[in-house]
C-alpha positions in Angstrom: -190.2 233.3 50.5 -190.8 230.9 54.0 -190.5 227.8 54.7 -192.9 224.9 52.9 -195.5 223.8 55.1 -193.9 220.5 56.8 -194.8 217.6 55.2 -197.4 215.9 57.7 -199.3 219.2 56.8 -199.3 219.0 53.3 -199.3 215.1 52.7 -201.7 213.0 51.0 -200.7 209.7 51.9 -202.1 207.9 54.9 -198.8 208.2 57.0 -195.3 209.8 56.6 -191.7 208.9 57.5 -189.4 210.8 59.0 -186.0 210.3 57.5 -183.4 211.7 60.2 -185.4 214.1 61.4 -186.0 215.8 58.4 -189.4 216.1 56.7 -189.1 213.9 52.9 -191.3 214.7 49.9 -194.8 211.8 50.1 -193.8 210.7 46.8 -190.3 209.5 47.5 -192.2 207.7 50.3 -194.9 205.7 48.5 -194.6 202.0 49.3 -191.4 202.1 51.1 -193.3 201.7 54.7 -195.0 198.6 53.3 -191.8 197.4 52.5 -190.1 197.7 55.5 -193.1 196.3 57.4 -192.5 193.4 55.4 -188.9 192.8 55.6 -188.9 193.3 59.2 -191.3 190.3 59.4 -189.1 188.3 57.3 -187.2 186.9 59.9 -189.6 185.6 62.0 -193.0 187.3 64.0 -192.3 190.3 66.1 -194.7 192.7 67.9 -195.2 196.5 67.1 -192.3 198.1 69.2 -189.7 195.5 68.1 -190.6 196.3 64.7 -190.0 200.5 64.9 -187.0 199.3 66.8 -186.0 196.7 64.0 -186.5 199.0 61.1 -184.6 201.9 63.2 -181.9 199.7 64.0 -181.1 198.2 60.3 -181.5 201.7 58.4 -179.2 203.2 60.8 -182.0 205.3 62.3 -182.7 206.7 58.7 -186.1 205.6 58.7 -188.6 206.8 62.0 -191.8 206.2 62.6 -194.5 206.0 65.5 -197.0 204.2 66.8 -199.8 206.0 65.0 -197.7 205.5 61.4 -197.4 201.7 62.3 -200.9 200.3 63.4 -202.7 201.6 60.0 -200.1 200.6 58.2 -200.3 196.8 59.9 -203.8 196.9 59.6 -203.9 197.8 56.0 -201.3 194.8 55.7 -203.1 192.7 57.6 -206.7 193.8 55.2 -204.7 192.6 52.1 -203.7 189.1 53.7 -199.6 189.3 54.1 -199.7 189.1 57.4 -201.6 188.2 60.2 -201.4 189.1 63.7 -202.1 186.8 67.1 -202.3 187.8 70.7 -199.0 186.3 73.1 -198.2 186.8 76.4 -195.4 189.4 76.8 -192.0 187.8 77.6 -192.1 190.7 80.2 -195.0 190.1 82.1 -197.2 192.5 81.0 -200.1 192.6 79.4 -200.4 190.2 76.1 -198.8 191.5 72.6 -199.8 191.3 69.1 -197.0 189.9 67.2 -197.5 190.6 63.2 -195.9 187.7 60.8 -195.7 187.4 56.8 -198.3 184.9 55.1 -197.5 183.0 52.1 -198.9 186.0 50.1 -196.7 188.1 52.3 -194.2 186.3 51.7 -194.9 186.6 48.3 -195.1 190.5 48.0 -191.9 191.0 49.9 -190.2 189.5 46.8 -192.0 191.5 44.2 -191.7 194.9 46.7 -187.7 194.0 47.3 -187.3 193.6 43.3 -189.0 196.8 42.7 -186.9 198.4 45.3 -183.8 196.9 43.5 -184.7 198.0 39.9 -185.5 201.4 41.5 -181.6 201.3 43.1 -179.9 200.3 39.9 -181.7 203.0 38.0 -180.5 205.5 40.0 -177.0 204.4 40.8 -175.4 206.3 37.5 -177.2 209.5 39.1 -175.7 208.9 42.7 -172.4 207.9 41.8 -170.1 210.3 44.1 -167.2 211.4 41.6 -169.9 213.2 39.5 -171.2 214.9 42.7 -168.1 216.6 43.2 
């Protein structure tokens, strides 16, 4: 038998993730973007490279994702009202930058997303513990 097709060819949702390189089953993905969108914006506004670079940096490079992954996903964000976006001069000098923040309702959703994500964690920690791995 070959190789499955890779998953940006067989995948349903409106964007994939690439976990360390390696191409992860859509369903294990479902919501997790919009909940890393979210938490990046937690701490304060940041623009669209900052935030691949943010959510690189705190999963340890697990989690990957361009440009054309990132600006649906914002948009679709943005669409449902947790967060909103506003032109600002780059700190560089170049040309202005959106910069995304959480809304209230944002702000809200990140809580209910991050206690989702938590249940989800503790449900499976009896099934990831490493002694019975061994």
């Amino acid at each position: 038998m070959g190789q499955p097709a890779p998953l940006h060819a067989r995948c349903t949702l409106p964007y994939y993730v690439v976990m360390q390189g390696k191409d992860l089953d859509g369903n294990l993905l479902r919501g997790t973007l919009d909940f890393l969108l979210l938490a990046s914006l937690e701490d304060g506004p940041l623009y669209g490279l900052r935030i691949i670079q943010d959510v690189q940096d705190r999963t340890d490079g697990h989690f990957r994702f361009k440009e054309g992954t990132l600006y649906p996903a914002l948009h679709r964000l943005e669409k449902r009202g947790w967060i909103v976006g506003e032109q600002r001069p780059s700190d560089a000098g170049g040309p202005p930058r959106k910069y995304y923040e959480l809304t209230e309702g944002g702000k809200t959703e990140l809580a209910r997303q991050r206690e989702q994500q938590r249940a989800h964690a503790r449900a499976l920690a009896p099934y990831l513990q490493l002694w019975r791995l061994a």
